[in-house]
N, C-alpha and C positions, 0 to 999 in steps of 0.2 A: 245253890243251883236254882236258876230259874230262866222263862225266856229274856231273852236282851229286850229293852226299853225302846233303846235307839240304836244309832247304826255308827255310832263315833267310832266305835273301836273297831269297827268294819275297815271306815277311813283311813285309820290308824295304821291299820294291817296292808292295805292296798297301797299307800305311800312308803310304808316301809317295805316292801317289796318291789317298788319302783327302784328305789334308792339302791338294795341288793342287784337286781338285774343289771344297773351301771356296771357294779362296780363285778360281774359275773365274769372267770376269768376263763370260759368253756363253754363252746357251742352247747353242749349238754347242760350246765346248768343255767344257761340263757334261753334252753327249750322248756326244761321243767320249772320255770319262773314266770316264763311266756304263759306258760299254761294256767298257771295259778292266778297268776295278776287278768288273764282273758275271764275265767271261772267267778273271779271277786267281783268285777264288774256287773255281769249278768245276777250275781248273788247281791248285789245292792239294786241290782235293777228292781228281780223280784221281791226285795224286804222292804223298800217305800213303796212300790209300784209306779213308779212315776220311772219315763224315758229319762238317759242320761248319753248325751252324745260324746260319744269316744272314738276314736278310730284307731290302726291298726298301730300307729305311731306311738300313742298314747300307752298301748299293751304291751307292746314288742319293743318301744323305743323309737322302731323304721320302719316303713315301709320295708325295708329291703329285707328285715329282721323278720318280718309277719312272714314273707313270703317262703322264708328259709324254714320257717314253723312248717308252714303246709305242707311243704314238700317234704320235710321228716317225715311228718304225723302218718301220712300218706305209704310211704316207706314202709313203716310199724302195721299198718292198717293191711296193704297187699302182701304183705309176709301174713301177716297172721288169718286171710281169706284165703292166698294161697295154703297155706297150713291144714285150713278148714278141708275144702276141696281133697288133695292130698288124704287126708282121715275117714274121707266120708264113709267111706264102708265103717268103721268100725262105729262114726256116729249116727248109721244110717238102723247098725244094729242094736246099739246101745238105747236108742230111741225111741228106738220101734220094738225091743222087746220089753221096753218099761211102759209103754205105751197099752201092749196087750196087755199087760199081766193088769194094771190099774181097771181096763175095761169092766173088771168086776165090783171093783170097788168105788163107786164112784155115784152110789146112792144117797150118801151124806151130802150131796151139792146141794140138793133139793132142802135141806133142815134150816131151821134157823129159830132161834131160842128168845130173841128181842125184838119186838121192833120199835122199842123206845132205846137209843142208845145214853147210856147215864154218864153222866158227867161228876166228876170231884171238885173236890178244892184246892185252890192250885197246891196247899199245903200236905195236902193226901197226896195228889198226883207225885210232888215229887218226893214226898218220904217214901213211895212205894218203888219210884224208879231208884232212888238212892240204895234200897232195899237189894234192890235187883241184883245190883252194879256187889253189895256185899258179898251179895248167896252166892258170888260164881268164885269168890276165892282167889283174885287174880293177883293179888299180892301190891305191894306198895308202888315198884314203879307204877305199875297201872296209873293208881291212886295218886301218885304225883303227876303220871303225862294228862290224865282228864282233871287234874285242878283249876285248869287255866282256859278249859275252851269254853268256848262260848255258843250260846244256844239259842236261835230265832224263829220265829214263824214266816213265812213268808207269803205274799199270794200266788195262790195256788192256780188261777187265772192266768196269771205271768207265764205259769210253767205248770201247764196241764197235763203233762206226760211223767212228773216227777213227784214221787211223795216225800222226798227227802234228798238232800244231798250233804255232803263234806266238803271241806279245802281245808287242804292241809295242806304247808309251806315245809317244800322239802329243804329248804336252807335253816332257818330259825325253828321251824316242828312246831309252829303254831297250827289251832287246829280250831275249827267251827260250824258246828253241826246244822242245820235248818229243817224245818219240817213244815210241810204245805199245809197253811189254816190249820194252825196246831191249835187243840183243845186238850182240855183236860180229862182225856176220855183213852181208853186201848187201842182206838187205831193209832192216836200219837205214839200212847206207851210202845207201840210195836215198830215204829216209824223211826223212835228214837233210839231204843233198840237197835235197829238195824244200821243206823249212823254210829253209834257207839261200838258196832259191831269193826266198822273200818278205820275208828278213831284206834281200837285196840289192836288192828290188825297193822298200822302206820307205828303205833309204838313199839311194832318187833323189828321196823323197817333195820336194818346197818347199813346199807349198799349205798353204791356212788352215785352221781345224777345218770351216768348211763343204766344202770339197774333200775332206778327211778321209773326212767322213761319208757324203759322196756314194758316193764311193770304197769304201768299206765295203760299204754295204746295196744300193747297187745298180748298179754298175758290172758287166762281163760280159767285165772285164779282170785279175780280181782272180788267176787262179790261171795265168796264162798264163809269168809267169815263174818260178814252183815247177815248173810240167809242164819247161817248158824244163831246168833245172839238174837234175833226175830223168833228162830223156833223157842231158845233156851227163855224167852219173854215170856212168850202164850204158854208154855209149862207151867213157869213157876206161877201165872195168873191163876189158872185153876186148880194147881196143886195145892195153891193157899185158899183157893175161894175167896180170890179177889173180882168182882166184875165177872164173876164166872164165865153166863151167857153172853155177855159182849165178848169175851174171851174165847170162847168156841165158836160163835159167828165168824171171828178174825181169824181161826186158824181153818175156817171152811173157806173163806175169802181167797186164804192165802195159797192152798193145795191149790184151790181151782183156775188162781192165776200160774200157779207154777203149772198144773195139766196144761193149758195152753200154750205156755212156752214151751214145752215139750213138745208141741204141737206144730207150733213153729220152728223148731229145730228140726225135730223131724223132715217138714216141707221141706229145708234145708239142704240137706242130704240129698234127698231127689233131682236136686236141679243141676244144670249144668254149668261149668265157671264162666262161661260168657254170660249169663242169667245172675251167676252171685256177683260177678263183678259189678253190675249194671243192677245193684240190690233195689232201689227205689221201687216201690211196685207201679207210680206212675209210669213207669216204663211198657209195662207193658199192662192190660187191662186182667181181672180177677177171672176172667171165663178160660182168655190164654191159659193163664197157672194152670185153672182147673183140667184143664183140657192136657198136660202135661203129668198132672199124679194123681187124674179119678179112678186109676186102678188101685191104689193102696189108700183111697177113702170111700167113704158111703157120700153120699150127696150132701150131705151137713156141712162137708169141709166148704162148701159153698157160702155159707152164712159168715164161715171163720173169713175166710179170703176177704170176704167185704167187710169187713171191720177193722179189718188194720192197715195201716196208712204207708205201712212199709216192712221190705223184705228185710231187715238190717241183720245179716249174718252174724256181725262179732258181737251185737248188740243182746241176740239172741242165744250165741254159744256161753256166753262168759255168766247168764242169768239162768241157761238151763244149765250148766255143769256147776253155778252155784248150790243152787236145789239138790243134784244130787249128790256131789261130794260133803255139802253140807250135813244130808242125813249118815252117811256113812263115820264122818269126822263126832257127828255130835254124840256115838254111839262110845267112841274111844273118850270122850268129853267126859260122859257119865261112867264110866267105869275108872277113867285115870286122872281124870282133870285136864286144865289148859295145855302141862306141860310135856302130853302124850306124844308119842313118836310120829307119827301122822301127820299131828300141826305142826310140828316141829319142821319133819322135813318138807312139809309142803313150804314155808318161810324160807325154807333155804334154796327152796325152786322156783321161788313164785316170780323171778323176770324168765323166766325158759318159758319158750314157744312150747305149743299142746304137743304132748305123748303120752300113748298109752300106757308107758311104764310106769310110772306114777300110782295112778289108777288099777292094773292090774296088782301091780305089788303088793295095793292095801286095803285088795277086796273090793274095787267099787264096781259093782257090777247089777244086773239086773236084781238077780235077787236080794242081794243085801238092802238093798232101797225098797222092794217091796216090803220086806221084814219091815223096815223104820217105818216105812209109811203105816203100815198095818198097827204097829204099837202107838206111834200117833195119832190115829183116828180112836183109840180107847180113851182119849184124853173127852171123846166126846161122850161116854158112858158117864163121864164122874158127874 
């Protein structure tokens, strides 16, 4: 295990899925090929940094081919905004009572234990990830689907808004992890983590290319087991007294960007569907917004509003119902292990459009998230 050198096998992967998309016998797995061969290219874009001119033909095969992507994806994308809409009460409640109940807690933002972040050797670094990947027990498939991916740094300049990504090939189940200006230090540990969280979440995949795709664009399941293997990381960091302080810096880091997404989902919920459909916030200017839901904030949300570049609803749902089904799921984790009822049936739901049955069925509720939350901030007493 260590990072890739070069990018051959990049190459490698991206030709051999040229060649599958020929020979692809269904609009559906011509979508979810499309997808992956679009994704590789940006993924070699950011791992030399250098431009590579491709166009739509080159990805899709056609023109005509690109254009039958978009219009799908687009499909996937207003089914599951409509959806959003549709639920917003109950996500307007779910978010807003986790929102209070946190209001108390949220002293810890202010701490921080380093301010020199320590670096390993790449030989530590990954006996400790290899470590990791043991302690959780997931048994030999696991251990044979991650023998084979592959793992890169990429610049993170390229791709400023991402600290890690996946592609994984839903024909062959090839898989390759990347992590933005990866070091030998806990935030990769946490980064990688979190990729290995979807690497293992693709090895429970069984479903057809239409499950696939569902799965993909609109599902509001998709990050729940990355968040998950991100928490079960920064545990086992300072339950070993590895990196300690770096390790509780990164789990204050991590709370405080999930508060914000919370934050943003919440916004969410307030607006109306001609506002979520036309999500860009270029659209309309940060005073508008404000001027729309300064009854259910203090002036501060003024500061949030201008810092973010956009209103991106699915963007937002699928990273805040991460976070929280994450803490609820990691709860049955540590009492059952992986092969608890929970993750189980959530794998066998995870192309279904958002309902709350799910969720209420397995406890995910305001309070139970507070409880998780609450026993994870003890992690910063040790």
């Amino acid at each position: 295990m260590q990072f890739g050198e070069d990018v051959e096998t990049l190459v490698e992967r991206l030709a051999d899925a040229t060649i599958l998309l020929k020979k692809a016998k269904s609009a559906d797995e011509r979508l979810a090929l499309g997808h992956y061969i679009w994704c590789m290219y940006d993924a070699l874009v950011a791992t030399i940094g250098v431009p590579l001119n491709y166009s739509d033909k080159d990805i899709f095969g056609s023109v005509k081919n690109g254009k039958k992507y978009d219009k799908k994806t687009m499909i996937f994308r207003d089914r599951a905004l409509k959806n959003f809409f549709e639920n917003r009460d109950y996500h307007k409640k779910m978010l807003g009572s986790i929102i209070n109940d946190l209001s108390g807690n949220l002293n810890f933002m202010e701490d921080q234990y380093t301010c020199m972040k320590e670096c390993l050797s790449k030989g530590e670094f990954f006996d400790i990830f290899s470590s990791f990947l043991k302690s959780l027990n997931l048994g030999k498939d696991f251990d044979k689907f991650i023998k084979n991916v592959g793992i890169y740094s990429f610049y993170g300049e390229v791709m400023p808004s991402a600290a890690g990504f996946i592609l994984f090939n839903p024909v062959d189940k090839s898989v390759d992890v990347f992590s933005s200006n990866a070091n030998y230090d806990v935030r990769t540990l946490s980064t990688l983590a979190h990729e290995f969280g979807h690497a293992y979440d693709y090895s429970k995949f069984d479903g057809d290319y239409i499950d696939f795709n569902k799965y993909l664009h609109r599902s509001f399941y998709t990050e729940v087991t990355s968040v998950l293997f991100e928490r079960l990381m920064i545990e086992y960091l300072i339950n070993n007294d590895i990196l300690i302080n770096d390790a509780k810096d990164e789990l204050i880091a991590k709370n405080s960007n999930h508060y914000w997404m919370l934050i943003g989902g919440y916004i969410d919920s307030l607006l109306d569907y001609d506002m979520l459909k036309k999500n860009q916030q270029d659209k309309y200017s940060s005073e508008y917004i404000y001027s729309l839901i300064k009854k259910n904030f203090n002036e501060d949300i003024k500061s949030f509003l201008e810092r973010i570049s956009t209103l991106n609803v699915i963007h937002n749902h699928i990273y805040t119902y991460g976070d929280i089904i994450s803490m609820i799921i990691k709860d049955n984790v540590d009492k059952y292990g992986f092969d608890n009822d929970m993750l189980l049936e959530m794998y066998d739901r995870r192309g279904e459009i958002f309902s709350p049955e799910f969720l209420d069925k397995n406890g995910v509720t305001p309070e139970n998230y507070i409880k998780g939350y609450q026993k994870e901030l003890k992690l910063l007493e040790k």
